[in-house]
PyMOL Python script that loads the backbone (N, CA, C, O; Angstrom):
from pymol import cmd

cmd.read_pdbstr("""\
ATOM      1  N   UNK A   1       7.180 -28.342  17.888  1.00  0.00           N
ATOM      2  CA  UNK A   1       6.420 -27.147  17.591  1.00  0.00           C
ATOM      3  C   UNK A   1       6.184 -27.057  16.081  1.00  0.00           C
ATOM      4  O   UNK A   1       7.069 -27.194  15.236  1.00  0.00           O
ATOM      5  N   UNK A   2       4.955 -26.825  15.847  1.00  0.00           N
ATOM      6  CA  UNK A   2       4.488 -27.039  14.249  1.00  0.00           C
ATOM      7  C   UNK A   2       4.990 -25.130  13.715  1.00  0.00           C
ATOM      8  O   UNK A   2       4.837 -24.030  14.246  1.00  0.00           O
ATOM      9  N   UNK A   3       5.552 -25.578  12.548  1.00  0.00           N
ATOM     10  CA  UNK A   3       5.577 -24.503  11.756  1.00  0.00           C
ATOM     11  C   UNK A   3       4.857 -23.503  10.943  1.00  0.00           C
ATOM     12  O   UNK A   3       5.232 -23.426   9.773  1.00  0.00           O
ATOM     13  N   UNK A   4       4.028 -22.826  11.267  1.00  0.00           N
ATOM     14  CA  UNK A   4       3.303 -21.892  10.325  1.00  0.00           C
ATOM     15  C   UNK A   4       3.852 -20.961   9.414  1.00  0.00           C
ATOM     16  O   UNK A   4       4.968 -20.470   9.578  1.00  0.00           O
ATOM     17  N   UNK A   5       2.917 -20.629   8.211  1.00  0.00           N
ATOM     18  CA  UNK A   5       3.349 -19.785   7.453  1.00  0.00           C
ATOM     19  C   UNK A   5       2.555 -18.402   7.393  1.00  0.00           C
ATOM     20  O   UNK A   5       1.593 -18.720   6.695  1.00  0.00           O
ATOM     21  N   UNK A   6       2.414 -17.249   7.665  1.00  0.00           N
ATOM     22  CA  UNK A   6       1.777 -16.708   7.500  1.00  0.00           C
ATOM     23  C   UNK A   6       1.475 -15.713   6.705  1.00  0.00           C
ATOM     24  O   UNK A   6       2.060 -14.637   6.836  1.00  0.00           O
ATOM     25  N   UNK A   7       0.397 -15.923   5.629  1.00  0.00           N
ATOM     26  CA  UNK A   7       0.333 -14.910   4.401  1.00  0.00           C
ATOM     27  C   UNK A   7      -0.811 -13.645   4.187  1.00  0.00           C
ATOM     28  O   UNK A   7      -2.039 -13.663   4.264  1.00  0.00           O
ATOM     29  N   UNK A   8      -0.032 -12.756   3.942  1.00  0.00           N
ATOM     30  CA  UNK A   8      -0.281 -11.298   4.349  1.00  0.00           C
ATOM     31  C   UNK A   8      -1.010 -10.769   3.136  1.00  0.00           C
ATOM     32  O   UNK A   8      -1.892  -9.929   3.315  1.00  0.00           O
ATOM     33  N   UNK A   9      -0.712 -11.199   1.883  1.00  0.00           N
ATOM     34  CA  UNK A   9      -1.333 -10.723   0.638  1.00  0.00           C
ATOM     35  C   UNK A   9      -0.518 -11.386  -0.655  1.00  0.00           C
ATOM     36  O   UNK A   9      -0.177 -12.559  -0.810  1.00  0.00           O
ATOM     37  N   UNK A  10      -0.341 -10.369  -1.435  1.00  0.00           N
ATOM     38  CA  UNK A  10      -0.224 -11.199  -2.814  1.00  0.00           C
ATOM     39  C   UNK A  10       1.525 -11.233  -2.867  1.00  0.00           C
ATOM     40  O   UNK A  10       2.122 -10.408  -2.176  1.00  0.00           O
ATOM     41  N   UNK A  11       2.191 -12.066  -3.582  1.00  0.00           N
ATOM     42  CA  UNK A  11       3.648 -12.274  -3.815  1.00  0.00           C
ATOM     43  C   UNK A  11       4.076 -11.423  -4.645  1.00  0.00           C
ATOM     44  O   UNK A  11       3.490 -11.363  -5.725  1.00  0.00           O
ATOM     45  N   UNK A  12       5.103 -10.611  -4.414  1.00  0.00           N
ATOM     46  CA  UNK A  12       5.624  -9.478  -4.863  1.00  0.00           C
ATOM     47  C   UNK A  12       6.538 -10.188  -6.066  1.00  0.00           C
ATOM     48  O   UNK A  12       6.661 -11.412  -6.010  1.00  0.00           O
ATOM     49  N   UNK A  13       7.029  -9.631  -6.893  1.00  0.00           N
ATOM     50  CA  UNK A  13       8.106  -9.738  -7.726  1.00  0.00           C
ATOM     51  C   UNK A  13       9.429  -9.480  -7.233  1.00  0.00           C
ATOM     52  O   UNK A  13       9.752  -8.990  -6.151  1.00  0.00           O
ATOM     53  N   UNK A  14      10.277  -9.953  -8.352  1.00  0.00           N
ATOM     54  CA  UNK A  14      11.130  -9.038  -7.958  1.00  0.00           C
ATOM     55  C   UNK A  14      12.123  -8.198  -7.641  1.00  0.00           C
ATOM     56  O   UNK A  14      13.185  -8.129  -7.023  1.00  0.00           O
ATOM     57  N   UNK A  15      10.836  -7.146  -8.774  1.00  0.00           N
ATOM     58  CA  UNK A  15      11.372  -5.794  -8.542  1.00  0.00           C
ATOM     59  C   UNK A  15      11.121  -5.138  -7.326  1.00  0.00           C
ATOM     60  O   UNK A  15      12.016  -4.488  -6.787  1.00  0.00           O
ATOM     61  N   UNK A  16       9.457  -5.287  -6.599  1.00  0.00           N
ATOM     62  CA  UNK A  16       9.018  -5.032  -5.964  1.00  0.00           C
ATOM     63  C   UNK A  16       9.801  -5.407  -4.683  1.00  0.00           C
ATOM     64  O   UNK A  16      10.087  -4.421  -4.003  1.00  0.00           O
ATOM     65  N   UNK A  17      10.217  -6.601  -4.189  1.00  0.00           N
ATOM     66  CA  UNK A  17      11.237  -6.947  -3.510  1.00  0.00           C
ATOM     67  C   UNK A  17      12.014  -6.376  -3.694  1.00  0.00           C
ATOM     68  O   UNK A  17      12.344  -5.917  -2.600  1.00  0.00           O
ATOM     69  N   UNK A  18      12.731  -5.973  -4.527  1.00  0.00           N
ATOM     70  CA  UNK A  18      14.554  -5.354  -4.209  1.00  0.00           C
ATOM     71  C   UNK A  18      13.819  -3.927  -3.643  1.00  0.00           C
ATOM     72  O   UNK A  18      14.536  -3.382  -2.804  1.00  0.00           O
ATOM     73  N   UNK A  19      12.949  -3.429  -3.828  1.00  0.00           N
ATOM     74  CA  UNK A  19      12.179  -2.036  -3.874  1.00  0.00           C
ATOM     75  C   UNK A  19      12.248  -1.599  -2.234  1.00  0.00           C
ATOM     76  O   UNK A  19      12.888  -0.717  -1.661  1.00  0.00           O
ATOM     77  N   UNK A  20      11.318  -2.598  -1.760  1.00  0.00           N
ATOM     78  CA  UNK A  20      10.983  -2.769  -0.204  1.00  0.00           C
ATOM     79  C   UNK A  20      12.180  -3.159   0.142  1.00  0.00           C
ATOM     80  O   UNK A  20      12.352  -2.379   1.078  1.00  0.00           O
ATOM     81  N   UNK A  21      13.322  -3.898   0.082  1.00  0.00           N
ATOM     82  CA  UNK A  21      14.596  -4.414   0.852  1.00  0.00           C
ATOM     83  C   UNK A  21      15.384  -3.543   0.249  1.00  0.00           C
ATOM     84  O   UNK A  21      16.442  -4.029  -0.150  1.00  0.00           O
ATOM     85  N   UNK A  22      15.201  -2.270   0.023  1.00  0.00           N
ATOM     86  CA  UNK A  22      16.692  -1.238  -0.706  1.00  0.00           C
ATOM     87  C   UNK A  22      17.426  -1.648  -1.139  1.00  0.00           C
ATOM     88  O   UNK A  22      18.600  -1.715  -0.776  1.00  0.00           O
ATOM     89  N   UNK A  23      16.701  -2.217  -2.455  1.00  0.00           N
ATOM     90  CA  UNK A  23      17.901  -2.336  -3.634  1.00  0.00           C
ATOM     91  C   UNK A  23      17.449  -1.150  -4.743  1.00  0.00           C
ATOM     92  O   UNK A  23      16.543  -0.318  -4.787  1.00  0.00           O
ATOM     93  N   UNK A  24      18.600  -1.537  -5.636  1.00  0.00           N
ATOM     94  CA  UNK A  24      18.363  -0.024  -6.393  1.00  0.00           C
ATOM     95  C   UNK A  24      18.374  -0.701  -8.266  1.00  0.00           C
ATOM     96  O   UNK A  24      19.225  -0.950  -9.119  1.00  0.00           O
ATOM     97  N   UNK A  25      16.368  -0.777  -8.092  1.00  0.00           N
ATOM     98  CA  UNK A  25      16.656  -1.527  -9.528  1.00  0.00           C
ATOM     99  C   UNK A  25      16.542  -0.608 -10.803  1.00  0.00           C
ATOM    100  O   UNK A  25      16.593  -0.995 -11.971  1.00  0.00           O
ATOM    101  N   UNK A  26      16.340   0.985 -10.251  1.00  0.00           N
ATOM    102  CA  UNK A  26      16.130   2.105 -11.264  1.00  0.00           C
ATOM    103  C   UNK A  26      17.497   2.257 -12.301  1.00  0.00           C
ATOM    104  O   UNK A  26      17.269   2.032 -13.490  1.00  0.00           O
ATOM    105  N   UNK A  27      18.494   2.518 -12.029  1.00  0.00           N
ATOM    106  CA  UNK A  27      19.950   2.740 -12.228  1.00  0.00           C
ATOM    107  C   UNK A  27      20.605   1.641 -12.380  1.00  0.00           C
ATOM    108  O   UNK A  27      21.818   1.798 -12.241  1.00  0.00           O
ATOM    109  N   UNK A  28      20.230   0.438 -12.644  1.00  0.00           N
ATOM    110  CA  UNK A  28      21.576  -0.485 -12.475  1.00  0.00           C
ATOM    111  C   UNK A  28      22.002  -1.486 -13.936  1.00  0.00           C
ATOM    112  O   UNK A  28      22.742  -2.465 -13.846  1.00  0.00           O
ATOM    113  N   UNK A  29      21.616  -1.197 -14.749  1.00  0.00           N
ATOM    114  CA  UNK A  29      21.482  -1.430 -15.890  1.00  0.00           C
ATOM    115  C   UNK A  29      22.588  -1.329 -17.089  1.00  0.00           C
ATOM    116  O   UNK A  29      23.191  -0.255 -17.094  1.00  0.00           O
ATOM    117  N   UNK A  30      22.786  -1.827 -17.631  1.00  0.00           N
ATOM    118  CA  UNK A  30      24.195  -1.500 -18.844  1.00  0.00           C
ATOM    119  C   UNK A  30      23.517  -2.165 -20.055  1.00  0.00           C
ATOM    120  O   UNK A  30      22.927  -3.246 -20.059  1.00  0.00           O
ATOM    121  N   UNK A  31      23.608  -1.764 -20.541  1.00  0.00           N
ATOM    122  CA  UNK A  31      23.730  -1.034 -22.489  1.00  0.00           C
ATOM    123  C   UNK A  31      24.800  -1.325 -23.414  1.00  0.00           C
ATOM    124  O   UNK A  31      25.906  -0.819 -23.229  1.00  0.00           O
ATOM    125  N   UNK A  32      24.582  -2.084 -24.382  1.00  0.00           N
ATOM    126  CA  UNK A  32      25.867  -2.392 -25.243  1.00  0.00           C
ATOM    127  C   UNK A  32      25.435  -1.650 -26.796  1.00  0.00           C
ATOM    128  O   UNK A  32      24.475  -1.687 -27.567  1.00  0.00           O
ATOM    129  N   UNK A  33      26.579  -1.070 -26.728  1.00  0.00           N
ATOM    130  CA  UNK A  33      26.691  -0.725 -28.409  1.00  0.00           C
ATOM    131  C   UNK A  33      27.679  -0.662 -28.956  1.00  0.00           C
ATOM    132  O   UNK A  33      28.654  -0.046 -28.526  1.00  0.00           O
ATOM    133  N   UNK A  34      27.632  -1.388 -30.196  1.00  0.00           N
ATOM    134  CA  UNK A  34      29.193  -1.697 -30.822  1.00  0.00           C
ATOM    135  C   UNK A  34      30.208  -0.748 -30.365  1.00  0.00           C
ATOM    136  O   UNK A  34      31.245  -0.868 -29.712  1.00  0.00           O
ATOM    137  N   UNK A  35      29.464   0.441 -31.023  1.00  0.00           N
ATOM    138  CA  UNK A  35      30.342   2.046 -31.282  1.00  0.00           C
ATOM    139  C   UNK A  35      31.176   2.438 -29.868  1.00  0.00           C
ATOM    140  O   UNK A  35      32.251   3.035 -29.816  1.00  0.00           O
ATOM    141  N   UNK A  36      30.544   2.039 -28.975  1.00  0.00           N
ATOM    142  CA  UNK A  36      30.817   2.663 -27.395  1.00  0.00           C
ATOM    143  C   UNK A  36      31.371   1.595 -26.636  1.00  0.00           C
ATOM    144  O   UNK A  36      32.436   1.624 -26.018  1.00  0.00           O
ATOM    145  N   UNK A  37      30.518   0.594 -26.736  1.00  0.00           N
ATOM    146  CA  UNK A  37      31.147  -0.487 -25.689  1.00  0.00           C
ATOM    147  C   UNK A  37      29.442  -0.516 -24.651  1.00  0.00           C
ATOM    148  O   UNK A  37      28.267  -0.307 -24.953  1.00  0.00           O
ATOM    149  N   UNK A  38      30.117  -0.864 -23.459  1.00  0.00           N
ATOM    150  CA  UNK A  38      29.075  -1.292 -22.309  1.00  0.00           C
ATOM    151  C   UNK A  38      28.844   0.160 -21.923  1.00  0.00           C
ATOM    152  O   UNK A  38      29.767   0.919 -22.219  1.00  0.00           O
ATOM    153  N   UNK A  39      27.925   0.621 -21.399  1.00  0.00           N
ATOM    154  CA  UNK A  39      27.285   1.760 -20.455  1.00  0.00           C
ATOM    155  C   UNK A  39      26.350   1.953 -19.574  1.00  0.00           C
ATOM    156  O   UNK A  39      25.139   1.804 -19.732  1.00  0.00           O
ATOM    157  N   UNK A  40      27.084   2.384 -18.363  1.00  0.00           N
ATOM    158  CA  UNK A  40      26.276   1.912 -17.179  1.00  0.00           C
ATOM    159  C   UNK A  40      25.480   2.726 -16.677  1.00  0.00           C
ATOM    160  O   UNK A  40      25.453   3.888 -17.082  1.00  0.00           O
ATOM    161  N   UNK A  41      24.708   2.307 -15.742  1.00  0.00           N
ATOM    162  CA  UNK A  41      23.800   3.870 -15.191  1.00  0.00           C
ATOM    163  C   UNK A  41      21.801   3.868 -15.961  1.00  0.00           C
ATOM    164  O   UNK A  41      20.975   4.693 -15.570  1.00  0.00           O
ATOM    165  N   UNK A  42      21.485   2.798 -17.004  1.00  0.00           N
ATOM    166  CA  UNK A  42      20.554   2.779 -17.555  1.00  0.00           C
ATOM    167  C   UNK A  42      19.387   2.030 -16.297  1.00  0.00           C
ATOM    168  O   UNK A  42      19.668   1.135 -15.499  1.00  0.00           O
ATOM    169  N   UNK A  43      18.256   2.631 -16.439  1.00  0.00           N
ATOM    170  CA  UNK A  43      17.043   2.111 -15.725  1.00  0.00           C
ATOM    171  C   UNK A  43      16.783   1.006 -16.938  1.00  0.00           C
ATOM    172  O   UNK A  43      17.086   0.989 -18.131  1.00  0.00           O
ATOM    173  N   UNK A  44      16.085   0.108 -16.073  1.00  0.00           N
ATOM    174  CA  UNK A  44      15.492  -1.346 -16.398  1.00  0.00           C
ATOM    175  C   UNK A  44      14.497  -1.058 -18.197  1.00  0.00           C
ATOM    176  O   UNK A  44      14.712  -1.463 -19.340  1.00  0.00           O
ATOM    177  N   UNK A  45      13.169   0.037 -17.423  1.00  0.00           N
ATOM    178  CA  UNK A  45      12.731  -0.015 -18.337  1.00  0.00           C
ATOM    179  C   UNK A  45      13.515   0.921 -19.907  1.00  0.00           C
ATOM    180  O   UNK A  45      13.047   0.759 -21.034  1.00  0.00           O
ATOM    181  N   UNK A  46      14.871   1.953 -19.585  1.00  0.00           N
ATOM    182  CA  UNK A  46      15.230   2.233 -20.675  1.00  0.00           C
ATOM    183  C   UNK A  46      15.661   1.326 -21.243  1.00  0.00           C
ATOM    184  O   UNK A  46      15.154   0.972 -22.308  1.00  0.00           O
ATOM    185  N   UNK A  47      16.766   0.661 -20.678  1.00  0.00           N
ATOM    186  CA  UNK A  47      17.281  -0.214 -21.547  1.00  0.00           C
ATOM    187  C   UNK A  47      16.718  -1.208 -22.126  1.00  0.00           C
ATOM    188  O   UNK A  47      17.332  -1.831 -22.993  1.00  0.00           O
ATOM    189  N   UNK A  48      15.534  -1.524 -21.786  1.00  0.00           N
ATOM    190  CA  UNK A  48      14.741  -2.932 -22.471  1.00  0.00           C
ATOM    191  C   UNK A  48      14.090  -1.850 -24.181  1.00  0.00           C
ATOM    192  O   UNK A  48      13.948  -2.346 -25.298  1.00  0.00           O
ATOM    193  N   UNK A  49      13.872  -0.618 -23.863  1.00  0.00           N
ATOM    194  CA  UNK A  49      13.137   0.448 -24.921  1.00  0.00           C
ATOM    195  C   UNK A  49      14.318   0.172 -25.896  1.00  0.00           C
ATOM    196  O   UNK A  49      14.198  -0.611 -26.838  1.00  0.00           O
ATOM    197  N   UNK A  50      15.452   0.842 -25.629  1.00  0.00           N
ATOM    198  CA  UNK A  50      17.003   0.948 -26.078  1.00  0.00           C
ATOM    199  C   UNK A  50      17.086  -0.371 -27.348  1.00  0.00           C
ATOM    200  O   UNK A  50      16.871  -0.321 -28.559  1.00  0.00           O
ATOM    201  N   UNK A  51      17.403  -1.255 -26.647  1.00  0.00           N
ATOM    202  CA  UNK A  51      17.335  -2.352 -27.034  1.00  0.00           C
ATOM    203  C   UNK A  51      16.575  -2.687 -28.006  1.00  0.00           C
ATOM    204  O   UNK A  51      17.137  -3.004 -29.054  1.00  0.00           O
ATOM    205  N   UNK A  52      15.006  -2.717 -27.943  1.00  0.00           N
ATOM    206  CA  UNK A  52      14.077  -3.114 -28.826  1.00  0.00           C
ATOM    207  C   UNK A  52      14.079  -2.032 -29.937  1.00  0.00           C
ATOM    208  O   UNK A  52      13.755  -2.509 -31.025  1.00  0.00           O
ATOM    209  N   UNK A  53      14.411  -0.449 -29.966  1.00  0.00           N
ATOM    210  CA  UNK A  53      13.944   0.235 -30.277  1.00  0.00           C
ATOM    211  C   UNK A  53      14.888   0.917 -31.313  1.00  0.00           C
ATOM    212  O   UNK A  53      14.502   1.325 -32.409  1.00  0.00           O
ATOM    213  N   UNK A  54      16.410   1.012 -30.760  1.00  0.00           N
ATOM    214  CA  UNK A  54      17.388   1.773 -31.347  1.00  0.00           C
ATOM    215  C   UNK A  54      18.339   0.550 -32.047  1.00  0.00           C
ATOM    216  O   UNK A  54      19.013  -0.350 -31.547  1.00  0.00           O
ATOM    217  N   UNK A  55      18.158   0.815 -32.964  1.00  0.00           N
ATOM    218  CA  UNK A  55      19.253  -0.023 -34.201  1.00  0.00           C
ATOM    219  C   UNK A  55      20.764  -0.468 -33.704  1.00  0.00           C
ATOM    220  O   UNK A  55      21.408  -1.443 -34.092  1.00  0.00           O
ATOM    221  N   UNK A  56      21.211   0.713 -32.558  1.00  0.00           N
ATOM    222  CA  UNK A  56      22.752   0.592 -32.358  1.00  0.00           C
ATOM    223  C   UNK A  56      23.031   0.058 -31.383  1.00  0.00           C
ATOM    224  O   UNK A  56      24.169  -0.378 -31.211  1.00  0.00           O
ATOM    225  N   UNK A  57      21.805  -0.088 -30.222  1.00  0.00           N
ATOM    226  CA  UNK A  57      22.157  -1.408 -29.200  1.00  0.00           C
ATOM    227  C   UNK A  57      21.989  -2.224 -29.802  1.00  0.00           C
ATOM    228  O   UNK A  57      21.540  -2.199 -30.948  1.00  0.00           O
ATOM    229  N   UNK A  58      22.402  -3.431 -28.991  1.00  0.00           N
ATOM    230  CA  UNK A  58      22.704  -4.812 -29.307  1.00  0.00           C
ATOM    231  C   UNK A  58      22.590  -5.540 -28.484  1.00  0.00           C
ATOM    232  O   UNK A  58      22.817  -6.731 -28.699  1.00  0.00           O
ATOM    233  N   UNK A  59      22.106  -4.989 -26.954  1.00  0.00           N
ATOM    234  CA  UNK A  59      21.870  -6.020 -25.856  1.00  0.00           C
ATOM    235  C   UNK A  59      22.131  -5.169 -24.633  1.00  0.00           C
ATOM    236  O   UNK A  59      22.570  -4.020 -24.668  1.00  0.00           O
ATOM    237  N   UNK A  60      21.784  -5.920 -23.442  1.00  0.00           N
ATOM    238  CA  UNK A  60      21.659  -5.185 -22.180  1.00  0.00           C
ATOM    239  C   UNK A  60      21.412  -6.140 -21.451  1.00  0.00           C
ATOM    240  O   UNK A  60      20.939  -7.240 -21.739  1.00  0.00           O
ATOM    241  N   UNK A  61      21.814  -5.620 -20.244  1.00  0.00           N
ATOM    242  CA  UNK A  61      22.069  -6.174 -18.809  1.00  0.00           C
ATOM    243  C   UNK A  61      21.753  -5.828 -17.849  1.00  0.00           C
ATOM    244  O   UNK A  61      22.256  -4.738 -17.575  1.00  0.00           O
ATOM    245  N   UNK A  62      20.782  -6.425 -16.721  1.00  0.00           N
ATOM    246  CA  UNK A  62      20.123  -5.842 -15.706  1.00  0.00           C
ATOM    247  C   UNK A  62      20.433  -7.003 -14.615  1.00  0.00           C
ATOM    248  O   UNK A  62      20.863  -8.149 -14.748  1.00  0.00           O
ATOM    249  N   UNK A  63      20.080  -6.319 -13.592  1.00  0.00           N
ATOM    250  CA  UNK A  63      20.271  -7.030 -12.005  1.00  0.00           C
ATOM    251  C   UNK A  63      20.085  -8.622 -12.445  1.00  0.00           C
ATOM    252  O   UNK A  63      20.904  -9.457 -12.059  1.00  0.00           O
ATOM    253  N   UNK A  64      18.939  -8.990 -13.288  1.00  0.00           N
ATOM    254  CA  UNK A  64      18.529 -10.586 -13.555  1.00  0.00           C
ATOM    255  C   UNK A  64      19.546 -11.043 -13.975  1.00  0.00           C
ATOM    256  O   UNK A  64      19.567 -12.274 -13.960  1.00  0.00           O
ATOM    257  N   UNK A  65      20.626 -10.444 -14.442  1.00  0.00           N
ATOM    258  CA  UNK A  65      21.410 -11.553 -15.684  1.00  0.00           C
ATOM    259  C   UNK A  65      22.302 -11.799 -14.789  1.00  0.00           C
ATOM    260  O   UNK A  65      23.228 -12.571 -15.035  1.00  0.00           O
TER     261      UNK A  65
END
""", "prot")
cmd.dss("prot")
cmd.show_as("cartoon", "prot")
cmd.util.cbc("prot")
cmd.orient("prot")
Protein backbone atom coordinates (compact mmCIF):
# COMPACT_ATOMS: atom_id res chain seq x y z
CA UNK A 1 0.00 0.00 0.00
CA UNK A 2 1.57 3.30 -1.24
CA UNK A 3 1.92 6.04 1.24
CA UNK A 4 0.42 9.45 0.80
CA UNK A 5 0.98 12.67 2.22
CA UNK A 6 -1.60 14.96 2.47
CA UNK A 7 -1.16 18.80 2.48
CA UNK A 8 -3.72 21.05 3.83
CA UNK A 9 -1.94 24.50 3.61
CA UNK A 10 1.07 26.31 4.66
CA UNK A 11 3.70 24.84 7.51
CA UNK A 12 3.18 26.30 10.74
CA UNK A 13 6.09 27.21 13.01
CA UNK A 14 6.75 26.50 15.97
CA UNK A 15 5.06 28.59 17.90
CA UNK A 16 2.06 28.10 16.03
CA UNK A 17 2.39 24.34 16.68
CA UNK A 18 2.86 24.34 20.39
CA UNK A 19 -0.33 26.88 20.05
CA UNK A 20 -2.70 24.30 18.27
CA UNK A 21 -1.17 21.13 20.39
CA UNK A 22 -1.55 23.12 23.97
CA UNK A 23 1.54 24.16 24.74
CA UNK A 24 2.02 27.23 26.60
CA UNK A 25 4.59 29.42 24.70
CA UNK A 26 3.18 32.87 26.30
CA UNK A 27 4.64 32.33 29.98
CA UNK A 28 7.47 30.09 29.73
CA UNK A 29 10.37 32.11 29.51
CA UNK A 30 13.28 33.09 32.09
CA UNK A 31 15.29 36.20 32.31
CA UNK A 32 18.73 36.59 33.71
CA UNK A 33 20.03 39.46 35.59
CA UNK A 34 23.11 39.65 37.47
CA UNK A 35 21.30 41.54 40.42
CA UNK A 36 18.42 38.84 40.75
CA UNK A 37 19.46 35.75 39.23
CA UNK A 38 17.05 33.70 36.70
CA UNK A 39 13.20 34.75 36.56
CA UNK A 40 10.56 32.86 35.44
CA UNK A 41 7.12 33.50 34.14
CA UNK A 42 8.40 35.99 31.06
CA UNK A 43 6.49 35.75 27.54
CA UNK A 44 8.74 35.02 24.51
CA UNK A 45 8.28 38.30 23.05
CA UNK A 46 9.17 40.19 26.57
CA UNK A 47 12.04 38.64 27.14
CA UNK A 48 13.65 38.90 23.68
CA UNK A 49 12.55 43.19 24.31
CA UNK A 50 14.24 42.70 27.97
CA UNK A 51 17.18 41.47 26.65
CA UNK A 52 17.86 43.72 23.67
CA UNK A 53 16.57 46.65 25.44
CA UNK A 54 17.37 46.83 29.27
CA UNK A 55 21.09 47.16 30.22
CA UNK A 56 20.56 44.69 33.33
CA UNK A 57 19.56 41.55 31.47
CA UNK A 58 22.07 39.56 30.19
CA UNK A 59 20.27 36.73 28.50
CA UNK A 60 17.17 34.59 28.37
CA UNK A 61 15.68 31.42 27.87
CA UNK A 62 12.74 30.15 26.06
CA UNK A 63 11.07 26.74 25.19
CA UNK A 64 13.93 26.67 22.04
CA UNK A 65 16.93 26.50 24.21
Amino acid sequence: MKRSILKLGKTLNKTQQLEINGGRMSQDCQIYDPATGWQKGWSVEDAQWLYHNESSVTGYCCASC
